[in-house]
N, C-alpha and C positions, 0 to 999 in steps of 0.2 A: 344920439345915433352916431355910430362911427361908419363911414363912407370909407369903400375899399378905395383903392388902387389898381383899374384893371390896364393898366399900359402895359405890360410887358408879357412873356409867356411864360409858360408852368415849368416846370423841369422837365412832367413826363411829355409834353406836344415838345420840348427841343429832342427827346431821346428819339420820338417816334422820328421826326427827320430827319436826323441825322443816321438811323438804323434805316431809313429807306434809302439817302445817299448811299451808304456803303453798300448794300447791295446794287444797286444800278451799277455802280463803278464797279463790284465784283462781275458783275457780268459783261460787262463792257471791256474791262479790262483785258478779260482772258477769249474773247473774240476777238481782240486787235492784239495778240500777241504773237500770232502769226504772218501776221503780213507782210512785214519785211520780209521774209522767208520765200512767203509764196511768191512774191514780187521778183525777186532775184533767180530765185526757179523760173519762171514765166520768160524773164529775158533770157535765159539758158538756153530752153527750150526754141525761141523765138530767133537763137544766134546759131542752136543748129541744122534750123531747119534752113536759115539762108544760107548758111555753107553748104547744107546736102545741094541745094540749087544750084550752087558754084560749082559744086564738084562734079554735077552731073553736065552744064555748060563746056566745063576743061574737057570730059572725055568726049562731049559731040567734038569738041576741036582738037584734040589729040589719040581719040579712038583708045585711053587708057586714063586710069586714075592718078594721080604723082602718088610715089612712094610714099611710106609711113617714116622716112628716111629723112625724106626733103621737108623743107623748112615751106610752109601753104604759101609765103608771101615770096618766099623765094622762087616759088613755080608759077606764078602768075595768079594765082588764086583772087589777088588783089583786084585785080580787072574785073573777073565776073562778082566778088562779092566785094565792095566798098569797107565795109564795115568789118574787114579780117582781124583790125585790130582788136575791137572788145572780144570776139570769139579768140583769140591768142590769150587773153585775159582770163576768159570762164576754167580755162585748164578743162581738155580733152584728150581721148584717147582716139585713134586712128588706125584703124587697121585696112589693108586692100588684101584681095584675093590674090593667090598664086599666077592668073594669069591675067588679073588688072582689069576683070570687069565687074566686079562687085565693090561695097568700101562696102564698113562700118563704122558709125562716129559714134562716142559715150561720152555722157559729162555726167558728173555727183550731181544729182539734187538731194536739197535737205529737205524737202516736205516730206515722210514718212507714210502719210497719206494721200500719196500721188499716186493712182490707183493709173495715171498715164504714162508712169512709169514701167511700169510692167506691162501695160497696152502697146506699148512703142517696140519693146523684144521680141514681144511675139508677132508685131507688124513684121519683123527681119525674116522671121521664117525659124522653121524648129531645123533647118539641113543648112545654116552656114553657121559658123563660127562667131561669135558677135564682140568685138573686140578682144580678144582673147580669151574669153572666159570660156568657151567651149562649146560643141554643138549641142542646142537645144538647151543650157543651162541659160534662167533668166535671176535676176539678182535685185536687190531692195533699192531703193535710191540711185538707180541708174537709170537715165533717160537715152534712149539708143536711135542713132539714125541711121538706116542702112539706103543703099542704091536700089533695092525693087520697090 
């Protein structure tokens, strides 16, 4: 009688786990390939909303917005938001109204399916101007803050 040898595994039980690895990690994978993404969106979003708070502080104390002119840490901005430097950082656009009671603020977001991106535009209202781009015109990857 010849006695097998059952210590080790078959070929096909290594293929089966090894083809169940790879999928796990295909789907794992392409679930966490966003997230940096979304994460850096998130503090975008999070840095312009405390500037809208600054900005709207500045005109209870000067009854007007600062210029799109002036430099935000230059006009005291610093005072009511701490944190102007990472927002100087995000890179934003800044526009105020002709007679300095409205703003608009915009920064790029990369998530493409930021469906709060285009929810934030049309928070501004379809009758101003929204950082330059025009009245009533809303745009992909922009997250927009305005003063109403």
């Amino acid at each position: 009688m010849v006695k097998k040898n059952d210590k080790g595994f078959s070929l096909i039980e290594l293929l089966v786990v090894i083809s169940i690895i790879g999928i796990l990690l295909s789907v794992l994978v392409t679930n966490f390939m966003g997230a940096r993404e979304r994460a850096k969106d998130s503090q975008k979003v999070q840095d312009m909303s405390g500037l809208k708070n600054a900005l709207r502080l500045y005109y209870n104390d000067n009854q007007a917005y600062p210029t799109p002119a002036s430099n935000m840490v230059g006009v005291g901005i610093s005072a009511y938001y701490p944190g102007i430097s990472s927002v100087n950082s995000v890179g934003y656009t800044y526009a105020v109204s002709t007679d300095g009671d409205s703003f608009s603020l915009c920064t790029a977001v990369t998530n493409d399916a930021n469906s709060d991106a285009i929810n934030s535009q049309l928070k501004c209202g379809a009758s101003i101007n929204i950082c330059g781009m025009g009245v009533g015109v809303t745009a992909q990857k922009l997250f927009a803050v305005c003063s109403n």
